[in-house]
C-alpha positions as CSV (number, residue, x, y, z in Angstrom):
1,X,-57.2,42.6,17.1
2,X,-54.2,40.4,18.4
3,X,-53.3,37.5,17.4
4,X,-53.5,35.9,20.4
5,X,-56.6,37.7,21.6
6,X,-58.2,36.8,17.8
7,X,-57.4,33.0,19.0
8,X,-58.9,33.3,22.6
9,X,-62.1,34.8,20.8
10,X,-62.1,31.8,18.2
11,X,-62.0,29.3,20.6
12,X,-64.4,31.0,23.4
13,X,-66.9,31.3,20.6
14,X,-66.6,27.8,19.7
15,X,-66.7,26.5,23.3
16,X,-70.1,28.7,23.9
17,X,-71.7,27.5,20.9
18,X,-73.6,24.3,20.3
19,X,-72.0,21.9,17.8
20,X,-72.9,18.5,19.0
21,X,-72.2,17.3,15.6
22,X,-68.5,16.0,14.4
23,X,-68.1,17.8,10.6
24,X,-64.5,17.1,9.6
25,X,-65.0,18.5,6.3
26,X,-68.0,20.8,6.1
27,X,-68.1,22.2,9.7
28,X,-68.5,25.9,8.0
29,X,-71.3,25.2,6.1
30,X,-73.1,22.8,7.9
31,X,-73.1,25.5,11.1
32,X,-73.3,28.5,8.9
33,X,-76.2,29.8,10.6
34,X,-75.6,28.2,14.7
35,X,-75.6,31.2,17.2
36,X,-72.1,31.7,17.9
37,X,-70.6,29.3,15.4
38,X,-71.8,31.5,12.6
39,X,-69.4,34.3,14.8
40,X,-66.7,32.0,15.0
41,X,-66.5,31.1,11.2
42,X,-67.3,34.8,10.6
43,X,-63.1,35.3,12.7
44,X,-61.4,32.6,11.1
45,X,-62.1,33.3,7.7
46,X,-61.0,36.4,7.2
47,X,-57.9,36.3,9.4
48,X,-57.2,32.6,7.4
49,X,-57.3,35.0,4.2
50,X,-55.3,37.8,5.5
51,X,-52.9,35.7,6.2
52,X,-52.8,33.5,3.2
53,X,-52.5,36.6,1.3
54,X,-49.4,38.6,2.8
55,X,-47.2,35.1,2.4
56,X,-48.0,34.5,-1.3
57,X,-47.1,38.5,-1.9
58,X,-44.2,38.4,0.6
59,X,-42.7,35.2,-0.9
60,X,-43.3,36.7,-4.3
61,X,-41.8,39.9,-3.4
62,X,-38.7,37.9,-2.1
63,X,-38.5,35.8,-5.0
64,X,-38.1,38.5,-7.2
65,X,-35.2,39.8,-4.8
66,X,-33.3,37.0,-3.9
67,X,-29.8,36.2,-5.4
68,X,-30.6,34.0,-8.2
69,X,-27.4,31.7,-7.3
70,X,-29.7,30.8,-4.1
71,X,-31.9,28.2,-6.1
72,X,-32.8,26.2,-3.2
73,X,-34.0,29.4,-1.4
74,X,-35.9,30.6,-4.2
75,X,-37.6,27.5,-5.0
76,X,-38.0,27.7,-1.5
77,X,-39.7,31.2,-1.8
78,X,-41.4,29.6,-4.9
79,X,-43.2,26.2,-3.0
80,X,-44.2,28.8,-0.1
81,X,-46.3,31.2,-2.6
82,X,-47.9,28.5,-4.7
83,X,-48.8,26.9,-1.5
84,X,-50.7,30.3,-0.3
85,X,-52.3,30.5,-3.9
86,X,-53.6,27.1,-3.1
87,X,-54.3,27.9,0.0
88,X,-56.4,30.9,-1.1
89,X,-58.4,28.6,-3.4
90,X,-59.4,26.7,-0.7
91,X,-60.8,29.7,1.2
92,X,-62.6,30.8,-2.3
93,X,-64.6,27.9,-2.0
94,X,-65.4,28.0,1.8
95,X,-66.0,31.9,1.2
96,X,-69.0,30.9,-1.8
97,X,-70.3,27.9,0.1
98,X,-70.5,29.6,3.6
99,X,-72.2,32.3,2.1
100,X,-74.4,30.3,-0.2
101,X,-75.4,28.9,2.9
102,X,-75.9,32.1,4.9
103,X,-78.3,33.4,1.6
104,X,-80.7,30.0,1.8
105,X,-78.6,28.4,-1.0
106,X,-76.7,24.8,-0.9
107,X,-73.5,25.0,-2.3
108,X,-71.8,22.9,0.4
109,X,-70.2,20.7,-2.7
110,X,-67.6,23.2,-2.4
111,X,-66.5,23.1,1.3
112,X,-66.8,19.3,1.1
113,X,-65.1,18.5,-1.7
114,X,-63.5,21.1,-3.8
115,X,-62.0,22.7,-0.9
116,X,-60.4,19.2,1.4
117,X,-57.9,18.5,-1.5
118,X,-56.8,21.9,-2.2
119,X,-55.9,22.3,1.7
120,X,-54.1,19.1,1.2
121,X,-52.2,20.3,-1.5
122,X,-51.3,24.1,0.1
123,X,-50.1,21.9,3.4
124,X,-48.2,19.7,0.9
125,X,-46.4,23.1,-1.0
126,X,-45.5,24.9,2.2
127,X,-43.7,22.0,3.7
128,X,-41.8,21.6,0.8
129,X,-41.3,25.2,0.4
130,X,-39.7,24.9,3.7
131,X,-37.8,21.8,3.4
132,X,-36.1,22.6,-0.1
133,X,-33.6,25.4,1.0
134,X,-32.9,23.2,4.0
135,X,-31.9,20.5,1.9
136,X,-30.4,22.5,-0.5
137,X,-28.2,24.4,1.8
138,X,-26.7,21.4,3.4
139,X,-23.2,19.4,2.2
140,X,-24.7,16.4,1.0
141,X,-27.1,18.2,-1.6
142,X,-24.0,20.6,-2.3
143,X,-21.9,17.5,-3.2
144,X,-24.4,15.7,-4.8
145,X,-25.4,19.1,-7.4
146,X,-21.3,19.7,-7.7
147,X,-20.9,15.6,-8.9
148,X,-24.2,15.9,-11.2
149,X,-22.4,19.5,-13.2
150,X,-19.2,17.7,-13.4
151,X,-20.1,14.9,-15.1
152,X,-20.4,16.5,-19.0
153,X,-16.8,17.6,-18.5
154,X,-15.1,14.6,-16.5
155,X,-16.7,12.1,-19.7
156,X,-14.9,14.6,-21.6
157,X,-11.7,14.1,-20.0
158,X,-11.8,10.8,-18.5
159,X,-10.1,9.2,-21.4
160,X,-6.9,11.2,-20.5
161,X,-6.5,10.6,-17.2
162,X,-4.3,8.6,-15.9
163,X,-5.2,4.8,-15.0
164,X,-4.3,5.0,-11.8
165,X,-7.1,7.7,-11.1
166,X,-9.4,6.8,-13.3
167,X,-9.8,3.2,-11.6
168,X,-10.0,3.8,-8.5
169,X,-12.7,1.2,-7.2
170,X,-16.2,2.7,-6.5
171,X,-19.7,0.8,-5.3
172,X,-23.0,1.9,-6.3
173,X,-23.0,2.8,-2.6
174,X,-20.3,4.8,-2.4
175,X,-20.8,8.0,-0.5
176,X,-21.5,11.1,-3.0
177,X,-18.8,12.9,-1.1
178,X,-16.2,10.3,-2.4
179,X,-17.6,10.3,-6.1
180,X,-17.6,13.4,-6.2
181,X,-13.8,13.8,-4.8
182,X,-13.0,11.3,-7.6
183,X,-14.6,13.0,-10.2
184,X,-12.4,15.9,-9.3
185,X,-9.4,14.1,-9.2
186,X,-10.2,12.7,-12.9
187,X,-10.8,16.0,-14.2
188,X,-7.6,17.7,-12.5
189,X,-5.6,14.8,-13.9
190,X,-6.8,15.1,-17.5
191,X,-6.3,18.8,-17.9
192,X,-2.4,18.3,-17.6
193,X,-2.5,15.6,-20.3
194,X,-4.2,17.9,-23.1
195,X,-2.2,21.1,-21.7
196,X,-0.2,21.5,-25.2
197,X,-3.4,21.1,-26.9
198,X,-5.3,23.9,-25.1
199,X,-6.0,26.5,-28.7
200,X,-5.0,30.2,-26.8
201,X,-7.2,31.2,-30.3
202,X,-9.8,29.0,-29.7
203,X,-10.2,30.9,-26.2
204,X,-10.3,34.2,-27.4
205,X,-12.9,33.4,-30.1
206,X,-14.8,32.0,-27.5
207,X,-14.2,35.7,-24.8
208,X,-15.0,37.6,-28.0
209,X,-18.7,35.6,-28.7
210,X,-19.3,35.4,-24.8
211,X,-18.6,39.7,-24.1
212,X,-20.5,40.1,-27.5
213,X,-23.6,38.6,-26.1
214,X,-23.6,41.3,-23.1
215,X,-21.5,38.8,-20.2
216,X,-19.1,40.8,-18.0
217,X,-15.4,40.2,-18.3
218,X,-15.4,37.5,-15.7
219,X,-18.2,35.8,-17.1
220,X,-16.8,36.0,-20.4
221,X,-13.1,34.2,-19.2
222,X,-15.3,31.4,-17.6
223,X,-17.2,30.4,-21.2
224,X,-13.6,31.1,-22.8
225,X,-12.4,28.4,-20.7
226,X,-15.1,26.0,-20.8
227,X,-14.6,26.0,-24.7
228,X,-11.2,24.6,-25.0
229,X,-11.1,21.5,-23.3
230,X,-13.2,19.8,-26.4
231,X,-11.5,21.6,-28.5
232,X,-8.2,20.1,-27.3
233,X,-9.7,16.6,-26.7
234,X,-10.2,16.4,-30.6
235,X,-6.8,17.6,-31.2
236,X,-4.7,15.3,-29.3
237,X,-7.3,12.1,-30.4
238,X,-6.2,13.1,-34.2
239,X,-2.8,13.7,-33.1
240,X,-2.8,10.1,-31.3
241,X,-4.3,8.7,-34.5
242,X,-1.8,9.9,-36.9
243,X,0.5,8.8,-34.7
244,X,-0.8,5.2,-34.8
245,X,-0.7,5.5,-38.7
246,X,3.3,5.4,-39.0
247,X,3.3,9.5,-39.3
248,X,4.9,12.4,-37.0
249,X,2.1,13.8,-34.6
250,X,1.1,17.2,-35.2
251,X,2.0,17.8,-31.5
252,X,4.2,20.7,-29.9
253,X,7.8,19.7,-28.7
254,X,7.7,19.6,-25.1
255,X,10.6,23.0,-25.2
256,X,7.3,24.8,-27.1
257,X,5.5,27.0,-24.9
258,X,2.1,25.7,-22.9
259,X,-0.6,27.8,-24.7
260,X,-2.8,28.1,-21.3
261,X,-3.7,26.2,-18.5
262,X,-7.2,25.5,-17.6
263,X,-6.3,24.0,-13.8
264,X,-5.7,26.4,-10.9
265,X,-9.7,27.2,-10.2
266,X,-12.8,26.2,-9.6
267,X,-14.5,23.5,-12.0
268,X,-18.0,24.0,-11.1
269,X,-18.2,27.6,-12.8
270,X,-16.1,26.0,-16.2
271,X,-18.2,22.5,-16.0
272,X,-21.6,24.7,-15.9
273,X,-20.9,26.5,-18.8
274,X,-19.4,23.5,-20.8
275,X,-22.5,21.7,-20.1
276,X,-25.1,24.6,-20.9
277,X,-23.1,27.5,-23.3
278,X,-23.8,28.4,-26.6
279,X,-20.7,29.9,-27.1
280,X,-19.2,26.4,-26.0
281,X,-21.2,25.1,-28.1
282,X,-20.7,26.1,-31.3
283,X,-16.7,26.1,-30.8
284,X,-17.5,22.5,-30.2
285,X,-18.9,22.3,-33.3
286,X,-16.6,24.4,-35.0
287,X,-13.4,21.9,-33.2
288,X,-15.5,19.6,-34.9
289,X,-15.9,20.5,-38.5
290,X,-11.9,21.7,-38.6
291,X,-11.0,17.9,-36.9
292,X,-10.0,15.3,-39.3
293,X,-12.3,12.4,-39.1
């Protein structure tokens, strides 16, 4: 049967039957066994759980397929079948009371209310699971995500930026657009200042740990990146420090050659793993232990 000639039926068989009475919450149970009605409740259910059923498996299915840099859509994906699951709860409970009903029994606690909040909450996941990759696809939530994976790396490198970036007048209302473009701006202008101090053997430690634990070669340059920029942080600090004390700075002359530059690409890629690596990690910790205090 149709869809559309499923509908017609639904609502011819509820216009022929008798329900004089208003049931918001229990009209399946409490006409269970009205000439007509019973028919009507006997088309709805089913087709409610058919199609309960395909989106949770479809949405599944989908979940499992999509490109797991989409988060949005598979969170998406995700809302949309726990939302069907819910919604499929809610028919389990009209199901057992209707038939309780049908067999002479009273079970109509369950279509009153077990199964009211459960349709609330199904409604409630499937919106979201539609609104999510909406708001996740568009510019502001882009902006927004880019400013929130920057920030572990522009704390790291705000102390070497120049002033004149670095206070730049924000508001707490300041659009996230212009943070983030500022946040940008203090990372691009502290990588320069610690370019001498970037360790080329620091980097390949780091490629060597990364394409030991299975990452591809691209992968692999992105965590080798991501580790220096502490690394070289504690360096210069030290460097500065001595420097302070009265003695020469461990630093290379400015003829000596620039070990490797970190600018020139993307931060978000660098920034993620320099928030989340455990390669980075430990050569932070090893930058750490080799650092004098």
């Amino acid at each position: 049967m149709g869809v559309r000639r499923r509908d017609v039926l639904i609502v011819a068989l509820f216009a022929i039957g008798d329900a004089p009475v208003e049931r918001l919450r229990d009209l399946d149970t409490y006409y269970a066994n009205t000439p007509w009605l019973r028919e009507m409740i006997v088309c709805y259910l089913p087709a409610h759980t058919v199609g309960s059923t395909a989106l949770s498996v479809l949405c599944l299915k989908w979940t499992l397929r999509v490109d797991p840099a989409l988060r949005s859509l598979r969170w998406g994906l995700a809302l949309l079948m726990l939302g069907g699951l819910m919604d499929l709860g809610y028919l389990v409970a009209k199901w057992a009371a209707v038939g309780a009903r049908r067999s002479g029994r009273d079970w109509d606690f369950l279509s009153t209310y077990v199964a009211p909040p459960m349709a609330s909450a199904a409604a409630l996941l499937v919106g979201s699971g539609f609104i999510v990759p909406m708001l996740g696809g568009s510019a502001l939530w882009r902006d927004f995500s880019q400013y929130r994976r920057l920030r572990p790396l522009w704390k790291a490198l705000r102390g070497f930026a120049s002033r004149s970036v670095t206070t730049v007048p924000l508001t707490w209302w300041s659009p996230v657009g212009i943070r983030l473009i500022h946040r940008e701006s203090v990372i691009d202008d502290g990588l320069p200042a610690l370019a001498h101090w970037f360790d080329p053997a620091v980097r390949s430690a780091a490629y060597d740990a990364a394409r030991g634990q299975g990452l591809g070669e691209p992968a692999a340059a992105v965590v080798a990146d991501a580790a220096m920029p502490d690394a070289a942080c504690r360096h210069r600090t030290a460097a500065e420090r001595v420097c302070e004390d009265g003695a020469t700075p461990a630093v290379p002359g400015p003829d000596g050659p620039v070990p490797y530059r970190l600018g020139g690409q993307p931060l978000g890629p660098p920034a993620r793993e320099f928030r989340r690596s455990p390669v980075v990690a430990a050569a932070r910790r090893a930058a750490a232990a080799t650092t004098p205090a």
